[in-house]
C-alpha positions as CSV (number, residue, x, y, z in Angstrom):
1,X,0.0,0.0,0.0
2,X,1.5,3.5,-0.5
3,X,1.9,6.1,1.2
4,X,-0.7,9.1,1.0
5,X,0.5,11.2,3.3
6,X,2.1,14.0,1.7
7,X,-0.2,14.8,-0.6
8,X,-2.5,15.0,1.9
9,X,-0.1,17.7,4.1
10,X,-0.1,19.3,0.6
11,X,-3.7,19.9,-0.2
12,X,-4.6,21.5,3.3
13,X,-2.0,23.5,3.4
14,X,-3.2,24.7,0.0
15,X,-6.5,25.1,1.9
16,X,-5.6,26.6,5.4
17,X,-3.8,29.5,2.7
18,X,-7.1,30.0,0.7
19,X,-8.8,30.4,3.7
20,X,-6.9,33.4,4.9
21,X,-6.6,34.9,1.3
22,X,-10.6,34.7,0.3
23,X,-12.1,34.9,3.6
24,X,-14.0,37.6,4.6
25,X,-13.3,37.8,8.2
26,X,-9.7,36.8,8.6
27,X,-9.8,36.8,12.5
28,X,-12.3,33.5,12.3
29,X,-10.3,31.9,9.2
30,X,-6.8,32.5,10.5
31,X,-7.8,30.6,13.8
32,X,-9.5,27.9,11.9
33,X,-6.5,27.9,9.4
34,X,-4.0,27.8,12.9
35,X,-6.0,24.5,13.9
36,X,-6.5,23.1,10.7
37,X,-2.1,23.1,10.2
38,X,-2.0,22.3,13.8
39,X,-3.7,19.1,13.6
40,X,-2.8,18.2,10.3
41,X,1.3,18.7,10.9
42,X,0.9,17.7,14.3
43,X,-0.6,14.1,13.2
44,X,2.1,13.5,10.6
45,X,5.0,14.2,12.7
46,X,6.4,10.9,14.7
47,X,9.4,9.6,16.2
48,X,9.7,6.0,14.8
49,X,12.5,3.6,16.4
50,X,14.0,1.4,14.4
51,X,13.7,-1.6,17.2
52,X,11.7,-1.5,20.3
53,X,14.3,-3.3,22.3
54,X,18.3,-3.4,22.4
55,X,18.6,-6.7,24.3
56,X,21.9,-8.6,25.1
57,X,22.6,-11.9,26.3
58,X,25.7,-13.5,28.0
59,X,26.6,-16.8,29.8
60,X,28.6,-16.2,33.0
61,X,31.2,-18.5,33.9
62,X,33.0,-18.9,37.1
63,X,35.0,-15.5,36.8
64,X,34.1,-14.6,33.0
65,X,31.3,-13.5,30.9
66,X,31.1,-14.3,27.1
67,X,28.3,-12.6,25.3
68,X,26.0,-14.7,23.0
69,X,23.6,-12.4,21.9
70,X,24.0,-8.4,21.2
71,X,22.0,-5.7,20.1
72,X,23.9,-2.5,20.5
73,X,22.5,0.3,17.7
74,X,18.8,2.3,17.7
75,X,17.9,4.5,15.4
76,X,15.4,7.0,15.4
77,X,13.4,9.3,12.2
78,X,10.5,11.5,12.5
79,X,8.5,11.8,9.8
80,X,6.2,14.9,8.4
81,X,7.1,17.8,6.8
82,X,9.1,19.1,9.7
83,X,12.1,21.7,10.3
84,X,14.3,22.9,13.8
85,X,13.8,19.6,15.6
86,X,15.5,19.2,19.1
87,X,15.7,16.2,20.9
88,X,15.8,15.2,24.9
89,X,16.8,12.3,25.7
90,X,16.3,10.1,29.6
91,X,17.2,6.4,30.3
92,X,15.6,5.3,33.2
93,X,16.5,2.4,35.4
94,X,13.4,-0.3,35.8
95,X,14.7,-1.6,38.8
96,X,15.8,1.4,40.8
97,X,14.0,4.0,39.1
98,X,16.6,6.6,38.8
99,X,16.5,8.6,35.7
100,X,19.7,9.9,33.7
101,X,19.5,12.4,30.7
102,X,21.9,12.2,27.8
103,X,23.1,14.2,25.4
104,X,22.3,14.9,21.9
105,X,25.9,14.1,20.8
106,X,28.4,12.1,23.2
107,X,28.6,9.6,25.7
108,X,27.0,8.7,28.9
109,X,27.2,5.9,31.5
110,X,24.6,4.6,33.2
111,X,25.8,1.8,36.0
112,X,27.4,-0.8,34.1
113,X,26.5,0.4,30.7
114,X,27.6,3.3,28.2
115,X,24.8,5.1,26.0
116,X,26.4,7.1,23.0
117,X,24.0,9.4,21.0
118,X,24.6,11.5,17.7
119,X,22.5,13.6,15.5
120,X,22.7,12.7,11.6
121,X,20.5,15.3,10.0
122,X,16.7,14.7,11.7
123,X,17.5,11.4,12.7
124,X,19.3,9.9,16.3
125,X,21.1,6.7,16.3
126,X,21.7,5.5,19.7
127,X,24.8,3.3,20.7
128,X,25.1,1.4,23.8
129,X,27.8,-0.9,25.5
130,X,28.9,-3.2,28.5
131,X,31.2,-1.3,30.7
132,X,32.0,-4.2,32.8
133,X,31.0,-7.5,32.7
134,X,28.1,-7.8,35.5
135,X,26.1,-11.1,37.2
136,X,22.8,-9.2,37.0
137,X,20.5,-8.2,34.9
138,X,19.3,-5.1,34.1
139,X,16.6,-3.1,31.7
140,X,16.8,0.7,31.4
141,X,14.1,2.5,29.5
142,X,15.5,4.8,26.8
143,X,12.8,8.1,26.2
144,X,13.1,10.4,23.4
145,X,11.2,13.4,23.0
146,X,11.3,15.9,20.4
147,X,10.1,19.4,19.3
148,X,10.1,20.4,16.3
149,X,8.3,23.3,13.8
150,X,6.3,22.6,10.6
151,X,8.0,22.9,7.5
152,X,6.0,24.7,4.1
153,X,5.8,23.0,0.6
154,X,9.0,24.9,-1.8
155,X,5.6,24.7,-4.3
156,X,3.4,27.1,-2.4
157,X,2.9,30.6,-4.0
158,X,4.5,33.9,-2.5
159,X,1.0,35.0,-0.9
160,X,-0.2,31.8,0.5
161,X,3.3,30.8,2.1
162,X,3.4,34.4,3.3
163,X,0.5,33.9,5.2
164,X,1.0,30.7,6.3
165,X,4.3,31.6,7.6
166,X,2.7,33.9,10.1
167,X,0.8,31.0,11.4
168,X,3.8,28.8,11.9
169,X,6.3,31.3,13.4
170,X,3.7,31.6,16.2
171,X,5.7,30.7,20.0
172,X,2.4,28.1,20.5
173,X,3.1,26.3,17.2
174,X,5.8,23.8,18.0
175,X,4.9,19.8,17.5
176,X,5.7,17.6,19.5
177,X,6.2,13.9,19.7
178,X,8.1,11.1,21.9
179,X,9.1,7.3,21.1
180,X,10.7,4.8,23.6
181,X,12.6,1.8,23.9
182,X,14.0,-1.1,26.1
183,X,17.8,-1.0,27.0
184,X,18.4,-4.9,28.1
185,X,21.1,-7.3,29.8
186,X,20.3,-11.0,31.0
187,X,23.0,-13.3,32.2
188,X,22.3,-17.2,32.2
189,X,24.5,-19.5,34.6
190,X,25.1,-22.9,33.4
191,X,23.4,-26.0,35.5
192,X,27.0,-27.6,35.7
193,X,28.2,-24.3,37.0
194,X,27.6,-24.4,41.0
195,X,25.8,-21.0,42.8
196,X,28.5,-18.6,44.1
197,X,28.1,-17.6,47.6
198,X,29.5,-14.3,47.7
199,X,27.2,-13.1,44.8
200,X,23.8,-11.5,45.4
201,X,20.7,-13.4,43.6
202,X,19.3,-12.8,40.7
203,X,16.8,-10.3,40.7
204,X,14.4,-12.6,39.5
205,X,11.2,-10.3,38.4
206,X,14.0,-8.4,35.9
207,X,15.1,-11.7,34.7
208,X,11.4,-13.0,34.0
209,X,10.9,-10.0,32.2
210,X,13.9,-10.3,29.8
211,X,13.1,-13.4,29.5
212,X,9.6,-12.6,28.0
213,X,10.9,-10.0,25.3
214,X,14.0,-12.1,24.4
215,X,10.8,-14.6,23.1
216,X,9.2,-11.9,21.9
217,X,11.5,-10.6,20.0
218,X,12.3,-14.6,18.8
219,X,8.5,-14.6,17.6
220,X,7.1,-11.5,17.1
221,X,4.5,-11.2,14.1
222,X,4.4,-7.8,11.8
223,X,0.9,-6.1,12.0
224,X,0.0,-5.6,8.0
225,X,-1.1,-2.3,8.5
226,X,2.1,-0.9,9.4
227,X,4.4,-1.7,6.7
228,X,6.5,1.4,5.8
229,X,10.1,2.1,4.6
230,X,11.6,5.6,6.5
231,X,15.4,7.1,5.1
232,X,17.4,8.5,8.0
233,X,18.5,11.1,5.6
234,X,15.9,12.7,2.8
235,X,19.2,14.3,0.6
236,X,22.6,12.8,1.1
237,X,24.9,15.8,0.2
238,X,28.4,14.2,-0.9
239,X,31.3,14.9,-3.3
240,X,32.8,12.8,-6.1
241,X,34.6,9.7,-5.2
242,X,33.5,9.5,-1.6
243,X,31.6,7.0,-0.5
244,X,28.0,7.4,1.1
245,X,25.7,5.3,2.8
246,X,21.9,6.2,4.0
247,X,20.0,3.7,6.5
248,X,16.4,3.5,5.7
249,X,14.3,1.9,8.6
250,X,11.7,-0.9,8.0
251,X,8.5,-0.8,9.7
252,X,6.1,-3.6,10.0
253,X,8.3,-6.3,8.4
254,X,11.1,-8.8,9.7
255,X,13.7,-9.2,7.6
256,X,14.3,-12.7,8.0
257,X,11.4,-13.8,7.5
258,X,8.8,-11.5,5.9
259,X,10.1,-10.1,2.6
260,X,9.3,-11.5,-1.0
261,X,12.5,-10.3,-2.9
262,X,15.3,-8.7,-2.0
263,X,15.2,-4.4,-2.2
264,X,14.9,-3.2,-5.6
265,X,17.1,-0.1,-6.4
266,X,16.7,2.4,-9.1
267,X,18.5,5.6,-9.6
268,X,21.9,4.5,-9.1
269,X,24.3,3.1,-11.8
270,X,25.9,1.0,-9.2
271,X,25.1,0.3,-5.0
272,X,25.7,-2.1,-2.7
273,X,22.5,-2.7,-0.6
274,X,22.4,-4.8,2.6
275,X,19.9,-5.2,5.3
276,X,21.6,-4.8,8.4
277,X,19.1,-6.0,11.3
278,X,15.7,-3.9,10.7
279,X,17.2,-1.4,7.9
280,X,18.2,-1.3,4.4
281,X,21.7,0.3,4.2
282,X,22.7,1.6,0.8
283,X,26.5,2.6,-0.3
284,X,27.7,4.2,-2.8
285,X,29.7,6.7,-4.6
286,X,29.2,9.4,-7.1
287,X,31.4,10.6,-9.9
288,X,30.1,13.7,-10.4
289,X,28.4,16.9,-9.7
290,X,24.8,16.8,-9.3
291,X,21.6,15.6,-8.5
292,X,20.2,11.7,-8.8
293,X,16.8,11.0,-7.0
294,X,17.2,7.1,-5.2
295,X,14.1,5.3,-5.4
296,X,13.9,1.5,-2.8
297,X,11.0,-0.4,-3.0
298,X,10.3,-2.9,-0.9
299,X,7.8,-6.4,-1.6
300,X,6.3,-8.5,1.9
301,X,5.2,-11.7,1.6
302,X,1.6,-11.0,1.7
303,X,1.9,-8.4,-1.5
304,X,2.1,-5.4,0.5
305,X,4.6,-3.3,-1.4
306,X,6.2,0.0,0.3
307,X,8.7,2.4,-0.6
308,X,11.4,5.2,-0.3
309,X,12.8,7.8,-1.9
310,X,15.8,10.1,-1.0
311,X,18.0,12.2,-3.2
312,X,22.1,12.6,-3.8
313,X,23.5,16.0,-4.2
314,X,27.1,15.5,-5.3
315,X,29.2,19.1,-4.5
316,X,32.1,20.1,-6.2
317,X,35.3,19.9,-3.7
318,X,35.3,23.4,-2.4
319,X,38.7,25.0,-1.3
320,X,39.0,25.4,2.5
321,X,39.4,29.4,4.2
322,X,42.6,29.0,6.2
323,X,45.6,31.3,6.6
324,X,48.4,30.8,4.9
325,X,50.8,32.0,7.7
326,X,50.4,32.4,11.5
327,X,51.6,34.7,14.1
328,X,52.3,33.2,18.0
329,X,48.9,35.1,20.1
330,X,46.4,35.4,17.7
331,X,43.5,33.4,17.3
332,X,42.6,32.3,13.7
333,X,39.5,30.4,11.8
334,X,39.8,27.5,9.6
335,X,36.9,27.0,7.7
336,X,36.8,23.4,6.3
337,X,33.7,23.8,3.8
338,X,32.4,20.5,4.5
339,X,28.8,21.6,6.5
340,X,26.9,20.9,3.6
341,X,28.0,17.4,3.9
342,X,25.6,14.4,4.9
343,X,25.3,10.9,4.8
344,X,29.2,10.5,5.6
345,X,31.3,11.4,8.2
346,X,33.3,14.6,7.8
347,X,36.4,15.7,9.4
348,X,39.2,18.1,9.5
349,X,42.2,18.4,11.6
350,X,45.7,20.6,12.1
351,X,48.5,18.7,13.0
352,X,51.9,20.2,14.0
353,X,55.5,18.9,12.9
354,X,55.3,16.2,15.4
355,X,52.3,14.5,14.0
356,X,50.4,15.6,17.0
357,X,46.9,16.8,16.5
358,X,46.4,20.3,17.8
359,X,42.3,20.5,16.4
360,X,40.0,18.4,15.2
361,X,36.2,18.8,13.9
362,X,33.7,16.9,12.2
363,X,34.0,19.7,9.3
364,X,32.6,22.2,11.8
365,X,35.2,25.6,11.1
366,X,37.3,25.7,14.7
367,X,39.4,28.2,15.9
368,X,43.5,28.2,16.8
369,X,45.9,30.5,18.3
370,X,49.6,29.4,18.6
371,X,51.9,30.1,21.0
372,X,55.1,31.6,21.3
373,X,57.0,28.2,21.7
374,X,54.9,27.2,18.3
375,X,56.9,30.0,16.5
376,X,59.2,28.3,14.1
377,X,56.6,25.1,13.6
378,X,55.0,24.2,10.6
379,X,51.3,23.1,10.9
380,X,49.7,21.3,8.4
381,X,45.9,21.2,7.6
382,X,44.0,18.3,6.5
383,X,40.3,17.5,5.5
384,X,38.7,13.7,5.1
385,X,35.1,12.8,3.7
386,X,35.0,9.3,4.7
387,X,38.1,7.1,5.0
388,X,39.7,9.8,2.2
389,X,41.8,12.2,2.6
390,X,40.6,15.5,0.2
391,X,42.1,17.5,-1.6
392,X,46.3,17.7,-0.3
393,X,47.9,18.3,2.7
394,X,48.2,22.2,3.3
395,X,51.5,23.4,5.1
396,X,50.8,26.5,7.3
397,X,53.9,28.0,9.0
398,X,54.2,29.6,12.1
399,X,56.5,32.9,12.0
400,X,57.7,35.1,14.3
401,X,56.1,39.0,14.2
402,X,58.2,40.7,11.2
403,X,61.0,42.9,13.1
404,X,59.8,46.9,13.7
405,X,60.3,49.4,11.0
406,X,61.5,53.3,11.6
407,X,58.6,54.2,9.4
408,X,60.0,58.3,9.1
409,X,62.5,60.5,10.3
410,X,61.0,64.3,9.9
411,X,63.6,67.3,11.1
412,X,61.6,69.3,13.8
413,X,65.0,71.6,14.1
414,X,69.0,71.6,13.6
415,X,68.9,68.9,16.4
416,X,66.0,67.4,17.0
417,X,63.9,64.8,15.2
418,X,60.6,63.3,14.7
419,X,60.6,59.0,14.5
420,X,57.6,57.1,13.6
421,X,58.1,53.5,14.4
422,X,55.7,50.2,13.4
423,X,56.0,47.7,15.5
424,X,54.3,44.2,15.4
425,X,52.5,42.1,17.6
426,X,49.6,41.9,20.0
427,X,48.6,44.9,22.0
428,X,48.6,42.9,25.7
429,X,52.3,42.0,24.4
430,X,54.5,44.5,26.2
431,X,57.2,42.8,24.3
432,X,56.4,43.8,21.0
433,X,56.4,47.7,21.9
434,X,59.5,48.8,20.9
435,X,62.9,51.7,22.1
436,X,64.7,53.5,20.1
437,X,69.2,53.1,20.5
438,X,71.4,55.7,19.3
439,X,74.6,54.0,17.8
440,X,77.1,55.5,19.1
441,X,75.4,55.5,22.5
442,X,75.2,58.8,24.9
443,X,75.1,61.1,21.9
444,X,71.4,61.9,22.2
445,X,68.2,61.6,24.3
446,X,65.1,59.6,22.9
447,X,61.2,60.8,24.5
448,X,58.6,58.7,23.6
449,X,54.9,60.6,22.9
450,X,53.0,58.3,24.3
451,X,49.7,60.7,23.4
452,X,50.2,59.8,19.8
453,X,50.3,55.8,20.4
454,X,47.7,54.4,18.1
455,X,47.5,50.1,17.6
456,X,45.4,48.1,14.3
457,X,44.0,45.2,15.9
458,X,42.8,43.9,12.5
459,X,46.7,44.0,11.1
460,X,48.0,43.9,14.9
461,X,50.4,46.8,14.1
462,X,50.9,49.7,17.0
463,X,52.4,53.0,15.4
464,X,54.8,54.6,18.3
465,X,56.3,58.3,17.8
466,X,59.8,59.4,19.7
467,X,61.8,62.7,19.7
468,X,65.3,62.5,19.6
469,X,67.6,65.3,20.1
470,X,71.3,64.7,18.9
471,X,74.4,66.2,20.1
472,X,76.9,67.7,17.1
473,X,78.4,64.6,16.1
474,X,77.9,63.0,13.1
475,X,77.6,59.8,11.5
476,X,74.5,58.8,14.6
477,X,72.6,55.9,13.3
478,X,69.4,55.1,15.3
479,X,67.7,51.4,15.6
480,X,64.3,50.3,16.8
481,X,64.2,47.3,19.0
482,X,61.5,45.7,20.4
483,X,61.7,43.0,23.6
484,X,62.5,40.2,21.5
485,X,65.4,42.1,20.3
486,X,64.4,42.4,17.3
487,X,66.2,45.2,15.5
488,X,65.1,47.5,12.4
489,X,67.2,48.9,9.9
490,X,69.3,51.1,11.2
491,X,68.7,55.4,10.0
492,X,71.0,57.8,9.7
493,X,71.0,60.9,12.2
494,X,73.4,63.9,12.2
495,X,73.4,67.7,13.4
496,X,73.6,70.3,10.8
């Protein structure tokens, strides 16, 4: 059976907008058109887990545990014509009761277990994982909830999406919908193996009910009704010669057992397709820039048919925004222009000259500032889409400010000068302000004007003025030197 549901998001939105534009009192239509959208959007918009349980199942022997049975990923999708979604996320212990919340993106442990969660696009895909081995059981309940606004048709015209965007940017408009699923551990002892004394029983109502949805999960039957095939990812944006995978979640079939005929594929000259417990996971990689719409149908036993369709956007490689030098004290930006980037993992790093890894993002830009004992380094910038490396390794050196620069010398008088000095570095960096020397020395005085100081802190130049007043002999040169003894070219100075 397929799908009607979009085309039937599209026609009331078509006729919430004609409601506001032809009515004749837009008070009573624009609250009827706010509950119309309301109920529509709101119904279409669902968290749908991949599997209801995660369940894992070891034999414990004497001092070890070996684990027969694990099921360690989860994946989560909402469906409906959705935008903004933000998730929270609570595990919550069925035998104590206590309640943990997790974070969108990272890793949290909860007793003897590890939950890792990660955002791909709208979707979630939970991980979890045996800390330690343990001689109880335990079941945690894993709750998502999410919020999330209503996204328009890109086919409505100018006025009706005007108007209809008024309804939606509304504070009291946000959907909202939940989804939850069992976190399990059972150990079995062997009958050989006799009961240890110093351990604590079973807790034997846990284990009954682990028990009962291990056998569930051996013989649970598909209702017919639900039979549905959901892509974690609606566009996969890639480049050439990277592979790319999307994970499209079955609903109301079991793989094993259910399905007529392996997936058919169309849209691709070449895939691998696999079904990897309840999804379909398709690979693949483009050759060149541009668009190709993925079509997956799926057959069940009993004739039901159901299908997907997401699309590939293939970018050209875009050059990164890095600098091309660096200076010890100043923070810079690295923009890796991989955010438009889904379906595959993304990364970008700077390493320095010991092949030690200074920043890393998943193609996020991220920010550095060197430090003195970095002057004299080369870094070196890399980006990977996948396993591959893109584009080439980009060396970045790390220099030392330029020395200062005696700028101008202007004649204020038969012995006495004017000096305008540059001077380089940060302006918290006393050591970058510089002095002026007379060569020979004791044959003048030097005043600094500190009123006519100025600093650039785009160009991170600071512009100092001095007066120097020479005795009569000649041949004085003058130097600017700043704390890192840094010297300028040297002037030349002499009495008339």
């Amino acid at each position: 059976m397929k799908r009607r549901r979009g085309i039937e998001i599209y026609f009331v939105l078509y006729l919430a907008a004609l409601m506001l534009l032809l009515s004749d009192s837009p008070k009573r239509e624009t609250e009827l058109a706010t509950t119309a959208l309301r109920s529509l959007v709101g119904s279409t918009f669902r968290l749908l887990a991949e599997k209801q349980t995660l369940l894992c199942r070891a034999i414990v022997e004497h001092d070890s545990v070996r684990i027969v049975q694990f099921d360690s990923i989860n994946t989560i999708v909402p469906t409906g014509l959705i935008d903004s979604i933000h998730y929270r996320i609570v595990a919550e212990d069925q035998s104590s009761g206590t309640t943990l919340s997790l974070p969108i993106a990272g890793t949290a442990n909860a007793g003897a277990i590890a939950i890792e969660t990660e955002q791909y696009g709208q979707a979630l895909r939970i991980r979890w994982r045996l800390i330690r081995a343990e001689r109880q059981p335990f079941l945690y309940r894993v709750r998502i909830e999410a919020h999330a606004k209503p996204q328009l048709p890109p086919t409505l015209e100018r006025d009706q999406r005007a108007q209809l965007e008024t309804l939606l940017d509304s504070d009291d408009f946000p959907l909202q919908s939940e989804t939850t699923f069992l976190v399990g551990y059972l150990p079995d002892f062997p009958t050989t193996q006799p009961p240890s004394t110093d351990q604590p029983p079973l807790d034997s109502a846990l284990a009954v009910q682990l028990r009962s949805l291990f056998a569930q999960r051996a013989q649970e039957t598909t209702p017919a009704a639900a039979f549905s095939l959901v892509p974690e990812f609606t566009t996969i944006r890639t480049v050439p010669f990277v592979q790319w995978e999307n994970r499209i979640a079955i609903y109301g079939a079991a793989p094993d057992r259910d399905l007529a005929q392996p997936p058919r594929l169309s849209g691709l000259s070449a895939a691998l397709v696999t079904i990897e417990g309840n999804a379909i996971v398709v690979r693949s990689t483009s050759t060149q820039a541009g668009t190709t719409n993925v079509r997956i149908t799926l057959v069940r036993r009993d004739g039901a048919e159901a299908e997907a369709v997401f699309s590939v956007v293939t970018h050209s490689v875009q050059q990164p925004v890095i600098p091309a030098l660096l200076y010890p004290g100043i923070e810079y930006r690295f923009d890796p222009n991989l955010s438009n980037l889904s379906g595959i993992e993304t990364r970008a790093l700077l390493r320095d000259d010991d092949n030690l890894t200074r920043v890393s993002s998943s193609g996020e830009p991220f920010v550095f500032t060197p430090t003195l004992r970095d002057t004299g380094r080369t870094f070196y910038f890399e980006r990977y889409v996948g396993r591959d490396r893109i584009g080439q390794v980009i060396p970045i050196p790390c220099e030392m400010f330029p020395p200062p620069e005696i700028t101008s010398v202007r004649r204020e008088s038969d012995r006495q000068f004017l000096v305008v000095c540059r001077a380089y570095g940060l302006d918290s960096d006393q050591r970058s302000r510089v002095r002026l020397e007379l060569d020979p020395p004791g044959k003048g005085t030097v005043q600094e004007l500190y009123g006519d100081y100025s600093y650039d802190p785009k160009a991170n130049v600071r512009l100092q003025q001095f007066r120097v007043t020479v005795s009569g002999t000649t041949g004085l040169k003058l130097y600017a030197v700043n704390g890192y003894q840094q010297r300028s070219v040297a002037r030349d100075l002499s009495a008339r």
